[in-house]
KOLVONU-196738 format. One line per field, with one value per residue (C-alpha): z negated, y negated, x; residue number from 1. Coordinates in nm, 3 decimals. Layout:
! KOLVONU-196738
pz = Z | ...
py = Y | ...
px = X | ...
seq = NUM | ...
***
This chain:
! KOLVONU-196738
pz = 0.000 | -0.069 | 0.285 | 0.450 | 0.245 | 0.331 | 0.711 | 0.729 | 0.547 | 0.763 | 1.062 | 0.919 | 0.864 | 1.232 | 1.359 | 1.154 | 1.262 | 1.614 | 1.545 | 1.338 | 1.673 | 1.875 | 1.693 | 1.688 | 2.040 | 2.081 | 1.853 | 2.042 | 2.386 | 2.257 | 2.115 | 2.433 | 2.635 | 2.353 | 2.340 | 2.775 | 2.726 | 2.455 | 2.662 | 2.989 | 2.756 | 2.699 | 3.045 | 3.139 | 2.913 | 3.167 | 3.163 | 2.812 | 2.815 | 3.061 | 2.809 | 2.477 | 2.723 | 2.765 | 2.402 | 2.324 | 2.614 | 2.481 | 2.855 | 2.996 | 3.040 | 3.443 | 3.575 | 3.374 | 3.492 | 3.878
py = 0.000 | -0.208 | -0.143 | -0.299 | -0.589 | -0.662 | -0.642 | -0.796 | -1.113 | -1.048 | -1.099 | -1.402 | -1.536 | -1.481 | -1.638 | -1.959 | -2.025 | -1.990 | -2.235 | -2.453 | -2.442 | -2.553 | -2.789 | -2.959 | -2.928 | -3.134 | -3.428 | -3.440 | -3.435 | -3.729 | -3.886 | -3.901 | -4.034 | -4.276 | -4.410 | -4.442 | -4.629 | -4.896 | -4.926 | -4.954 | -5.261 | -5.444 | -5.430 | -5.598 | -5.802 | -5.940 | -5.634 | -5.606 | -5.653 | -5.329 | -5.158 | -5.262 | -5.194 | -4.813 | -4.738 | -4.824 | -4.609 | -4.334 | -4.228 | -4.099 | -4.364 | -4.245 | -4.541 | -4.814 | -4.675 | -4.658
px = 0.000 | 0.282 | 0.399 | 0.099 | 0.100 | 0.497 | 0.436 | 0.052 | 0.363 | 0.588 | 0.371 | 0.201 | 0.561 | 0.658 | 0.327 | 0.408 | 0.713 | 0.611 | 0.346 | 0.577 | 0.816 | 0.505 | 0.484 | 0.792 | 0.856 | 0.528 | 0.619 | 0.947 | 0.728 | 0.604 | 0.805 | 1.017 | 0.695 | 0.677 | 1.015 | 0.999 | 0.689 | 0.839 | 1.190 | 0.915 | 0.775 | 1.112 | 1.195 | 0.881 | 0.725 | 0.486 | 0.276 | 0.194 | -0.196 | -0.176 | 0.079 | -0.182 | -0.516 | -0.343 | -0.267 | -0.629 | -0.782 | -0.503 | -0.471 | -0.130 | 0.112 | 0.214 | -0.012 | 0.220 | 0.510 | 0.443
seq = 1 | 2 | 3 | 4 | 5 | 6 | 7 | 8 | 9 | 10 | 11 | 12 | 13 | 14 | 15 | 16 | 17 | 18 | 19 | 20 | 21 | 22 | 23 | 24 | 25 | 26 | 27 | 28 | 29 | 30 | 31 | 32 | 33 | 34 | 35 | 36 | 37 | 38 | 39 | 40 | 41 | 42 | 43 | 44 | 45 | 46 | 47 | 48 | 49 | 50 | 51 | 52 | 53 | 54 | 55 | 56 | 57 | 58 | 59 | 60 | 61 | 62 | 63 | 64 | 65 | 66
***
């Protein structure tokens, strides 16, 4: 019985950190789209209404940087 209970762990274990990797790689994913956009801000500062209109729609920032 102990068995079962060591491995149902051990699984659970495995399947976190997996998620916990997911995870991480995400917050990197955006915080590399995040630090484009704010270097795509200083460069120019004329298109900042577009820049503060996007983060309030929370769409994709492609159409900025085109």
């Amino acid at each position: 019985m102990k068995l079962a209970g060591l491995a149902i762990h051990v699984e659970c274990d495995f399947y976190l950190t997996k998620v916990r990797r997911l995870i991480v790689r995400r917050l990197a994913a955006i915080d590399s789209i995040r630090f484009r956009f704010l270097c795509f801000v200083r460069q120019s500062p004329g298109r900042l209404n577009a820049s503060i209109s996007f983060l309030k729609s929370g769409k994709s920032p492609t159409f900025a940087t085109r």
